[in-house]
LOGU-930007 format. One record per residue (C-alpha): residue in one letter; x, y, z. Coordinates in nm, 4 decimals. Example, Ala and Ser with C-alpha at 12.3 -4.5 7.8 and 13.67 -1.06 7.14 Angstrom:
<sites>
<site><residu>A</residu><c1>1.2300</c1><c2>-0.4500</c2><c3>0.7800</c3></site>
<site><residu>S</residu><c1>1.3670</c1><c2>-0.1060</c2><c3>0.7140</c3></site>
</sites>
This chain:
<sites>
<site><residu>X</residu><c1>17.7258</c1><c2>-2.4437</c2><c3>15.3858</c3></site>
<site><residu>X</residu><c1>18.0685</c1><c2>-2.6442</c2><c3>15.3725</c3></site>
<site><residu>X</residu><c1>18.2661</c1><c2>-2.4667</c2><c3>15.0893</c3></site>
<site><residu>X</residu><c1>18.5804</c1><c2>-2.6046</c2><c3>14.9836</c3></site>
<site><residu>X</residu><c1>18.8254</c1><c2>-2.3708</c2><c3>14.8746</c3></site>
<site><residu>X</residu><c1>18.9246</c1><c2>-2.4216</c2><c3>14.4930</c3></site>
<site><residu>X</residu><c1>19.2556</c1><c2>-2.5524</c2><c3>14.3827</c3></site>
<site><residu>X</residu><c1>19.4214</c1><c2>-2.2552</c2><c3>14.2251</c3></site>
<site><residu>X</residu><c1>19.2925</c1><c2>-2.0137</c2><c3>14.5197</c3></site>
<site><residu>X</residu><c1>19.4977</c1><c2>-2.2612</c2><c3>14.7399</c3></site>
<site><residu>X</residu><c1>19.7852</c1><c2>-2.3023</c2><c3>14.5297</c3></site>
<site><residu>X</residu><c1>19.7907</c1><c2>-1.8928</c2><c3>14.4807</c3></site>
<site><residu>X</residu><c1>19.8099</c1><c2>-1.8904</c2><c3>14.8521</c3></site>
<site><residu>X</residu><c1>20.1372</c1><c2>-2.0674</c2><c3>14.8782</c3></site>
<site><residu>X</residu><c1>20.2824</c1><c2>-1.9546</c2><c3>14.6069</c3></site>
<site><residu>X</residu><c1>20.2137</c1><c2>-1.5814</c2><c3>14.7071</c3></site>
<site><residu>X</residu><c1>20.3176</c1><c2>-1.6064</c2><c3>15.0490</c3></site>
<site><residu>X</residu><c1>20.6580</c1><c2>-1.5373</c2><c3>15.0230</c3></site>
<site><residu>X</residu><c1>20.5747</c1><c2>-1.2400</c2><c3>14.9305</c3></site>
<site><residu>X</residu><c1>20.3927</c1><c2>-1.0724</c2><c3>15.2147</c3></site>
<site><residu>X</residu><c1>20.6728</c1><c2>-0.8809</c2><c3>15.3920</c3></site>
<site><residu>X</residu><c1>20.7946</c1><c2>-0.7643</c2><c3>15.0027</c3></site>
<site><residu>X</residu><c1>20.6951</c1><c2>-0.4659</c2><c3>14.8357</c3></site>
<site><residu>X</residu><c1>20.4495</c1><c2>-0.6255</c2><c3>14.6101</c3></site>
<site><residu>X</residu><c1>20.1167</c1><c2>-0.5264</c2><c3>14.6177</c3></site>
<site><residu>X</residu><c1>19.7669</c1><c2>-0.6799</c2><c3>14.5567</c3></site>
<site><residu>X</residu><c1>19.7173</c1><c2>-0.4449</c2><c3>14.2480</c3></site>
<site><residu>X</residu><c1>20.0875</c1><c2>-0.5085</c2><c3>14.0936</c3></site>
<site><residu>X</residu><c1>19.9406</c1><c2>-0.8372</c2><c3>14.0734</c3></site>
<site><residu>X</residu><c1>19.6232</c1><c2>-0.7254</c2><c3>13.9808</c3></site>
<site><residu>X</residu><c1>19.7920</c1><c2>-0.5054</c2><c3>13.6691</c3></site>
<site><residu>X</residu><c1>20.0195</c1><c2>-0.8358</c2><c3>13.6012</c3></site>
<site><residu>X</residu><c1>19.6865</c1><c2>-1.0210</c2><c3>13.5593</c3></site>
<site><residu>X</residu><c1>19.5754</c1><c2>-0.6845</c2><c3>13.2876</c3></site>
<site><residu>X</residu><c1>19.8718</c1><c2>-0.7526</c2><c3>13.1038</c3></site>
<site><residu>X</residu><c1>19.8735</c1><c2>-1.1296</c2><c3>13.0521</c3></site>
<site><residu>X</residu><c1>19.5668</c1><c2>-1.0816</c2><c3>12.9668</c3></site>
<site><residu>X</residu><c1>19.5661</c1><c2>-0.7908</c2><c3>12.6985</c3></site>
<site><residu>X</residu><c1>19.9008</c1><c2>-0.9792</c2><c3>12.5686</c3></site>
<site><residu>X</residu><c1>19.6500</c1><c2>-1.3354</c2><c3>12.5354</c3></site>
<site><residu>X</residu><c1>19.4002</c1><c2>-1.0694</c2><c3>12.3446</c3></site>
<site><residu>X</residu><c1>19.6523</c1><c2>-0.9885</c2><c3>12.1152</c3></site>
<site><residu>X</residu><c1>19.7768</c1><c2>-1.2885</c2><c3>12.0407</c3></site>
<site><residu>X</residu><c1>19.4505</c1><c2>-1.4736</c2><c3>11.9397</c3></site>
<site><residu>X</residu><c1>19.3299</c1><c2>-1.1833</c2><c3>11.7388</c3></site>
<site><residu>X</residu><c1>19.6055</c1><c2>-1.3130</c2><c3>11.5149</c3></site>
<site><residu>X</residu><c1>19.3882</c1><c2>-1.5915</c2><c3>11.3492</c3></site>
<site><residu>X</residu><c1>19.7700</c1><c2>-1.8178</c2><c3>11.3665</c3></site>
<site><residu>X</residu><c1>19.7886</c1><c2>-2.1579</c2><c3>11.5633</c3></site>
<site><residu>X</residu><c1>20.1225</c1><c2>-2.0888</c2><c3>11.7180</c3></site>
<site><residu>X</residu><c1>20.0089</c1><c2>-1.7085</c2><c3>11.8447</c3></site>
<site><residu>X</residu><c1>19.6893</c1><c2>-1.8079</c2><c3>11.9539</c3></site>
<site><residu>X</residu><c1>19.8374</c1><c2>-2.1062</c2><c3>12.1741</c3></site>
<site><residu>X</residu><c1>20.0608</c1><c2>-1.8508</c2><c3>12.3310</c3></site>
<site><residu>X</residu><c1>19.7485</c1><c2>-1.6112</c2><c3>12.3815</c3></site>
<site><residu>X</residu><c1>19.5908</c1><c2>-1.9379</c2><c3>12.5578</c3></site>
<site><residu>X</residu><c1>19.8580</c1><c2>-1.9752</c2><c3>12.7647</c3></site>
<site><residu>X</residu><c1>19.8713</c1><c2>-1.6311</c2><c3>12.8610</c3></site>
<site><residu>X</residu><c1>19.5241</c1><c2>-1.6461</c2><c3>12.9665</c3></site>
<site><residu>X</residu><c1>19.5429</c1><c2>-1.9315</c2><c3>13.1880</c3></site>
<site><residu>X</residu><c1>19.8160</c1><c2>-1.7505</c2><c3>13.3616</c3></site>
<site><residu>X</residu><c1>19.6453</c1><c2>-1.4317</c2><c3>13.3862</c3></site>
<site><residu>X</residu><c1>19.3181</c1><c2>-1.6480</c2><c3>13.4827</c3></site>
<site><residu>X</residu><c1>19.5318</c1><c2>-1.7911</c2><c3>13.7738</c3></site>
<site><residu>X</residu><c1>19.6847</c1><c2>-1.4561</c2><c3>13.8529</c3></site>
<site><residu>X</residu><c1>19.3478</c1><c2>-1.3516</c2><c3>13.9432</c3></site>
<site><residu>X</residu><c1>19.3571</c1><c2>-1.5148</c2><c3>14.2502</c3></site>
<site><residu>X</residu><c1>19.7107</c1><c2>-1.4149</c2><c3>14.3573</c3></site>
<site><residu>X</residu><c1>19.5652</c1><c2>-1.0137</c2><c3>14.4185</c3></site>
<site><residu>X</residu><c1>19.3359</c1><c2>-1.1021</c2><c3>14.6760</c3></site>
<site><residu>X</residu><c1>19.5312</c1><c2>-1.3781</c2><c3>14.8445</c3></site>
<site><residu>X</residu><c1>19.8311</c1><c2>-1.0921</c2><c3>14.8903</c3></site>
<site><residu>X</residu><c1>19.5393</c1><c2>-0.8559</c2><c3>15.0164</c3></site>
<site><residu>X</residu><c1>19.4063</c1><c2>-1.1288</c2><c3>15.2753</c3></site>
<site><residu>X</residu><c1>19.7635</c1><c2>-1.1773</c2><c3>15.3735</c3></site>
<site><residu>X</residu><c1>19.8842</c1><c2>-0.8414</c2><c3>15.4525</c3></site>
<site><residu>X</residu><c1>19.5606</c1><c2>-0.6461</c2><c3>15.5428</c3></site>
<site><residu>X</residu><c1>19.5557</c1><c2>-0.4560</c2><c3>15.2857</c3></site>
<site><residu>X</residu><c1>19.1954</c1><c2>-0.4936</c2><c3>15.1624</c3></site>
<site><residu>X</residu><c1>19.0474</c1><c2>-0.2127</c2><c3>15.0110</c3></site>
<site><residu>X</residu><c1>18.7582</c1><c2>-0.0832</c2><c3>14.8219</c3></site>
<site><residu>X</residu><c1>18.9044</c1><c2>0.0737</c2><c3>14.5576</c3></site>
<site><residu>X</residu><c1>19.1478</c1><c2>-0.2339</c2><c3>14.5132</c3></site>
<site><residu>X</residu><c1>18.8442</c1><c2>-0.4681</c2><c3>14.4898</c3></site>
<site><residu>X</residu><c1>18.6824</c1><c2>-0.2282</c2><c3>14.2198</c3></site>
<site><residu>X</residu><c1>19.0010</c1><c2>-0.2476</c2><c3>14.0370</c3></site>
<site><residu>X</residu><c1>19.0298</c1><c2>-0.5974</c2><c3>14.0264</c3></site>
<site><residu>X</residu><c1>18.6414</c1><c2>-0.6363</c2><c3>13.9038</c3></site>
<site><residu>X</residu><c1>18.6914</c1><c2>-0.4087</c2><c3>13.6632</c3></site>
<site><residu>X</residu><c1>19.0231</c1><c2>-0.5780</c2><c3>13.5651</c3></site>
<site><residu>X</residu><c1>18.8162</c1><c2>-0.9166</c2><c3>13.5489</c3></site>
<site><residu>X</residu><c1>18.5122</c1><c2>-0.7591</c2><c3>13.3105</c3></site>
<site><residu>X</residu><c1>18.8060</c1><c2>-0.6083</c2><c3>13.0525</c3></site>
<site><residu>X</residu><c1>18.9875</c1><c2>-0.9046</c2><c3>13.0612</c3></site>
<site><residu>X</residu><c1>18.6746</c1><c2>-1.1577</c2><c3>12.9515</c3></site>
<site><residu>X</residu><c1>18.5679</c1><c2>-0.8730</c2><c3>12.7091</c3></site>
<site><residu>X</residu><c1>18.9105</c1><c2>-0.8189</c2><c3>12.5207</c3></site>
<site><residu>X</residu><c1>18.9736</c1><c2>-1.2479</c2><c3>12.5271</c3></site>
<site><residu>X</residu><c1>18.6586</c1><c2>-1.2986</c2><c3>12.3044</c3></site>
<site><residu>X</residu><c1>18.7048</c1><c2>-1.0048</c2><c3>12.1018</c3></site>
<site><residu>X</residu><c1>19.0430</c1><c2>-1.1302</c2><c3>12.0590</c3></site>
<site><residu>X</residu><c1>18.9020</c1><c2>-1.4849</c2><c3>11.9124</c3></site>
<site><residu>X</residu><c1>18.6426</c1><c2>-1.3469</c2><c3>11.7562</c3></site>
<site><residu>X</residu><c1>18.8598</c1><c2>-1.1154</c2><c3>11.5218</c3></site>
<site><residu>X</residu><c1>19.1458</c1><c2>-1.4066</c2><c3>11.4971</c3></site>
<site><residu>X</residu><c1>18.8214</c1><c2>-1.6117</c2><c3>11.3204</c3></site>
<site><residu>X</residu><c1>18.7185</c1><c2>-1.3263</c2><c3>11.0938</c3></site>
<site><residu>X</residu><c1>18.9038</c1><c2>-1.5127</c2><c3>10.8078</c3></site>
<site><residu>X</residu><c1>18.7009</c1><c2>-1.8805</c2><c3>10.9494</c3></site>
<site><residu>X</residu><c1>18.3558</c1><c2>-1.9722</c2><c3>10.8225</c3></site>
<site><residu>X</residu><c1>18.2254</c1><c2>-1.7544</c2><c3>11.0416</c3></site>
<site><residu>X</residu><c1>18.4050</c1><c2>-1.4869</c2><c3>10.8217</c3></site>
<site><residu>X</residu><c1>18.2319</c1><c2>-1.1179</c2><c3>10.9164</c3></site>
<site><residu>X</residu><c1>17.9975</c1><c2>-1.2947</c2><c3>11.2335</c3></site>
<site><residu>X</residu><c1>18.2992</c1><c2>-1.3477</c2><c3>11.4295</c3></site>
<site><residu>X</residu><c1>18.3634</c1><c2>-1.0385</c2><c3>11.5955</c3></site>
<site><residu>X</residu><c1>18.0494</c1><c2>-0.9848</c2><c3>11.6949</c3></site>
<site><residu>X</residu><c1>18.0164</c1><c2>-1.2909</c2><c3>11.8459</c3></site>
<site><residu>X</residu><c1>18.2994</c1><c2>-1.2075</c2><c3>12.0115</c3></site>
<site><residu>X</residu><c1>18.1391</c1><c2>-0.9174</c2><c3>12.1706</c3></site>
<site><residu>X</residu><c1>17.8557</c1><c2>-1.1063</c2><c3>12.2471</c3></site>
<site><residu>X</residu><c1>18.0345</c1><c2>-1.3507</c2><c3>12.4814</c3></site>
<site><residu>X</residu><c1>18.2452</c1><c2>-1.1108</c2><c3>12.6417</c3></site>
<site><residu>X</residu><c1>18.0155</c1><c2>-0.8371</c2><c3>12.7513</c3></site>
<site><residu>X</residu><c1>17.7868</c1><c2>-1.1631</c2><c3>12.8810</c3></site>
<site><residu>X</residu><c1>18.0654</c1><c2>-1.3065</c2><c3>13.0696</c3></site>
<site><residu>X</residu><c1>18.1194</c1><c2>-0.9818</c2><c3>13.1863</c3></site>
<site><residu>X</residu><c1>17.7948</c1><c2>-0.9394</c2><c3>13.3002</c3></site>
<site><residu>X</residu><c1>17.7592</c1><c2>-1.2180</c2><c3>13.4799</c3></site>
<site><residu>X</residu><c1>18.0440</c1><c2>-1.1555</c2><c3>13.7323</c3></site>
<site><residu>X</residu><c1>17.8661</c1><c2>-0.7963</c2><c3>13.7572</c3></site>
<site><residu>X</residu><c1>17.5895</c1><c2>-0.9436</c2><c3>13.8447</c3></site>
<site><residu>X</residu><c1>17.7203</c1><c2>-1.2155</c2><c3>14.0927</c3></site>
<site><residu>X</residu><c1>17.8887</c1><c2>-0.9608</c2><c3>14.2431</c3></site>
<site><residu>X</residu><c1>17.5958</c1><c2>-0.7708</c2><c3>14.2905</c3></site>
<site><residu>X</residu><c1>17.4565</c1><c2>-1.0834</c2><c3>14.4505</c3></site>
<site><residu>X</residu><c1>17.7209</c1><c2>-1.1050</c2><c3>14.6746</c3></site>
<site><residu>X</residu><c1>17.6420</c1><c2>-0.7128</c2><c3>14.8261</c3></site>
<site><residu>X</residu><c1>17.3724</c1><c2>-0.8423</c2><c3>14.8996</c3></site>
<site><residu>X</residu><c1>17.3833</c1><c2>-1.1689</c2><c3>15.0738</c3></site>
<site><residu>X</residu><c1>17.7448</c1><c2>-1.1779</c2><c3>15.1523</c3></site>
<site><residu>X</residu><c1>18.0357</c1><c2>-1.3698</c2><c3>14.9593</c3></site>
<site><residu>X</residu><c1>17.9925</c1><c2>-1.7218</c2><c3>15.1397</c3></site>
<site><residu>X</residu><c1>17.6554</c1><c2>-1.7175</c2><c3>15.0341</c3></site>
<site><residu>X</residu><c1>17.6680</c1><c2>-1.6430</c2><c3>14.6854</c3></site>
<site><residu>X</residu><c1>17.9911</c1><c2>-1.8308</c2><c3>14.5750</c3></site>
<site><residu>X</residu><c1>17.9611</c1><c2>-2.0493</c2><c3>14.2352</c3></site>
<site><residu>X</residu><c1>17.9024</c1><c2>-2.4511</c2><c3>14.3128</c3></site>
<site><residu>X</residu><c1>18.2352</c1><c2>-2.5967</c2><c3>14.3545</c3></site>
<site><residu>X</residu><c1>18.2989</c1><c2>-3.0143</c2><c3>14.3355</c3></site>
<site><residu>X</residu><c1>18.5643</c1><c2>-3.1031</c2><c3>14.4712</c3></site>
<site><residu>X</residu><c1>18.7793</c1><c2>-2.7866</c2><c3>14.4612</c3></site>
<site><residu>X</residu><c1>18.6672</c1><c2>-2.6457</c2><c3>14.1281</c3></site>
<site><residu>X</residu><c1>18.4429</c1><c2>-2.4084</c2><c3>14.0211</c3></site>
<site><residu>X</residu><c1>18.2268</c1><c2>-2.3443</c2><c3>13.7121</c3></site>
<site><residu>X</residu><c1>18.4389</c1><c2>-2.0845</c2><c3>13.5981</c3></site>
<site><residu>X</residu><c1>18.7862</c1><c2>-2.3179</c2><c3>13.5596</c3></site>
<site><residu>X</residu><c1>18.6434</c1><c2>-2.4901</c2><c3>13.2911</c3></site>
<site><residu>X</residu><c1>18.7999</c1><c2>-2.1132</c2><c3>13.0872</c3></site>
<site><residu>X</residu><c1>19.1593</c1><c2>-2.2896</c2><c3>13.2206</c3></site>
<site><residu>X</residu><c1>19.0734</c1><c2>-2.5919</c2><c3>12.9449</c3></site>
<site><residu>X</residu><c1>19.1561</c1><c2>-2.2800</c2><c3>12.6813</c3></site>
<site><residu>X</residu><c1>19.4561</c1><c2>-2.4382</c2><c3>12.5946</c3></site>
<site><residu>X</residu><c1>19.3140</c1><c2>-2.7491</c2><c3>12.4999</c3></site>
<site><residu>X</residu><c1>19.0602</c1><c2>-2.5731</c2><c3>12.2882</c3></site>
<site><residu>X</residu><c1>19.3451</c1><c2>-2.3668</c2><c3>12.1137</c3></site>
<site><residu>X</residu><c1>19.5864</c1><c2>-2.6792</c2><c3>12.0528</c3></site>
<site><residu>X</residu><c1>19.2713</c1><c2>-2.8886</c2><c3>11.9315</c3></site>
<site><residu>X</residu><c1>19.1840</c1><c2>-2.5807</c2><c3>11.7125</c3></site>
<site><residu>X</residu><c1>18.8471</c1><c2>-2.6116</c2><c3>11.8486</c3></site>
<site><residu>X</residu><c1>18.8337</c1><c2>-2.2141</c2><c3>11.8706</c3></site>
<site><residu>X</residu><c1>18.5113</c1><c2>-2.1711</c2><c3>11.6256</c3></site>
<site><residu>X</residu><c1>18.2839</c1><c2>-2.4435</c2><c3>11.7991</c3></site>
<site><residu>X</residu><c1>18.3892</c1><c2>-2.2155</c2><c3>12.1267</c3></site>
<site><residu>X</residu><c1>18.2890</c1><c2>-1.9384</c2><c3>11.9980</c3></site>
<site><residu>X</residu><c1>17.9997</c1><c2>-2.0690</c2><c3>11.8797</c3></site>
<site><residu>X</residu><c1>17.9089</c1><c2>-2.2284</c2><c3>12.2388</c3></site>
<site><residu>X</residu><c1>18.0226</c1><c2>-1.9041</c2><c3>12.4247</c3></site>
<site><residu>X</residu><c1>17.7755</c1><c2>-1.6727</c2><c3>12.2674</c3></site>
<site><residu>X</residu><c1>17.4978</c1><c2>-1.8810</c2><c3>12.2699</c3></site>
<site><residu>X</residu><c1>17.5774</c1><c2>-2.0110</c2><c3>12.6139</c3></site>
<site><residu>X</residu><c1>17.6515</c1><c2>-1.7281</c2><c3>12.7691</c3></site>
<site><residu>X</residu><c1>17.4274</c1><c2>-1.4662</c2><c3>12.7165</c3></site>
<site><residu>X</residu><c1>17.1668</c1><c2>-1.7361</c2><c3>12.8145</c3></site>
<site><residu>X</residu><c1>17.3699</c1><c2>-1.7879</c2><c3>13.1594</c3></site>
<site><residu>X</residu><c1>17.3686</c1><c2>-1.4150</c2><c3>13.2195</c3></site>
<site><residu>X</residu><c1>16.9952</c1><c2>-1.4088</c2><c3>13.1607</c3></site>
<site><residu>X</residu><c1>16.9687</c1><c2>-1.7075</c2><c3>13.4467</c3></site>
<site><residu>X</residu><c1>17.2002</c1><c2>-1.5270</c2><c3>13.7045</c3></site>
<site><residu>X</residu><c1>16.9761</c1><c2>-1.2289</c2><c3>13.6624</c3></site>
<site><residu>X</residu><c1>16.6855</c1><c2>-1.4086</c2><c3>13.7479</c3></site>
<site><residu>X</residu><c1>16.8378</c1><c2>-1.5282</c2><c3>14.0454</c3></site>
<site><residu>X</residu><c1>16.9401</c1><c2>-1.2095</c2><c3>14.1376</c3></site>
<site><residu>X</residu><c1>16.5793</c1><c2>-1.0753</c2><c3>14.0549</c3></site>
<site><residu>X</residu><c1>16.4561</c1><c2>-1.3633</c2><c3>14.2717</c3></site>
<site><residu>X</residu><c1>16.6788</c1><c2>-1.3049</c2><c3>14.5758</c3></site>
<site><residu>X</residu><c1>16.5665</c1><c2>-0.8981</c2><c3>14.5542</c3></site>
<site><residu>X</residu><c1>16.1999</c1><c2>-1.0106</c2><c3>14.5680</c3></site>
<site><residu>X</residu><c1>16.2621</c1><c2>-1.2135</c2><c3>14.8663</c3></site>
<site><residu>X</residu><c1>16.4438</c1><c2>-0.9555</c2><c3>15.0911</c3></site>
<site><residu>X</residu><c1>16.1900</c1><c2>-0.6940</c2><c3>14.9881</c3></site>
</sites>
C-alpha cells in the first residue's frame, strides 16, 4: 500500500529534530501534550467565547504535540513499551476530558442538563475507537491498519478545524454531531475489527 505520511507527522519531524542529542524525552513531550490538553479541558468547560477559543487552541497544539513523542522516540531509539502505553493512554484521557470539557461549558445552552452527558458520550467513543484501532494494529501491524489518508491528511485532523468551530460558536451542533457520530463510528471499527479476527481464525 503507498501511504503518504501526514502533514503534521512531517512537520513534527523537523521541528523536533533539533532536539535529538538534548535531554528531552518522548514522554516530556508526551506529558506536554497531557497538559495542553487538560488546560483546553478547562478552558471550554467555561461556557465563555474568549476561554473556550483559548481551550481550542490549546487543543490543536496538544493534538499536534501528539506526534512530536513518537517522532523524538523514532529519532533517538528510544522506543518503548511502556512509553507507547503512556502515550495511548495520554490520547484516550485527552479525547475524554475535551468533550467533557464542552459538554459542561454548554450546560447553560439549549442543551441545558443533556450536555454533559453527551459529552461523555463522545469522548469515551472517541476513546474507544483508537483502543480499538490499536488493537487492530497488534494484530495486523501499523502499515496495515493506518486511517485513509488523501493527500497527507487523515480522518482524524478534521479535530484540528476546532478552532473554527469555537470562533464560529458552532460548539452545540458539534456536540450534537460528535455523539451521534461517534459512537456509531466506534460501533463500525469494531466490526472491522470483529471481521479481521474471524478471518485470521
Amino acid at each position: 500500500m503507498n501511504y503518504e505520511r501526514p502533514w503534521d507527522a512531517r512537520l513534527a519531524y523537523y521541528l523536533i529534530y533539533p532536539l535529538r542529542d538534548s535531554r528531552i524525552t518522548p514522554n516530556h513531550l508526551t506529558c506536554l501534550r497531557l497538559i495542553f490538553g487538560v488546560l483546553a479541558a478547562i478552558a471550554l468547560a467555561s461556557g465563555n467565547y474568549f476561554w473556550s477559543n483559548i481551550g481550542a487552541i490549546c487543543f490543536v497544539i496538544s493534538n499536534f504535540l501528539d506526534h512530536t513523542d513518537g517522532e523524538l522516540a523514532r529519532l533517538t531509539g528510544k522506543l518503548s513499551i511502556k512509553g507507547h502505553y503512556f502515550d495511548l493512554v495520554s490520547d484516550a484521557m485527552v479525547n475524554i476530558i475535551l468533550f467533557m470539557g464542552i459538554g459542561t461549558g454548554l450546560m447553560h445552552s439549549n442543551l441545558g442538563g443533556w450536555a454533559l452527558p453527551m459529552g461523555i458520550i463522545a469522548g469515551f467513543s472517541v476513546a474507544a475507537i483508537f483502543h480499538i484501532r490499536h488493537q487492530i494494529e497488534q494484530s495486523v501491524g501499523k502499515t496495515q491498519a493506518r486511517q485513509p489518508n488523501y493527500g497527507g491528511f487523515e480522518a482524524e485532523d478534521v479535530l484540528y478545524l476546532l478552532i473554527i468551530v469555537t470562533t464560529m460558536e458552532w460548539l452545540t451542533p458539534f456536540l450534537i454531531l460528535a455523539s451521534v457520530g461517534a459512537p456509531l463510528f466506534s460501533l463500525w471499527v469494531w466490526r472491522e475489527y470483529s471481521s479481521l479476527n474471524n478471518k485470521t481464525a
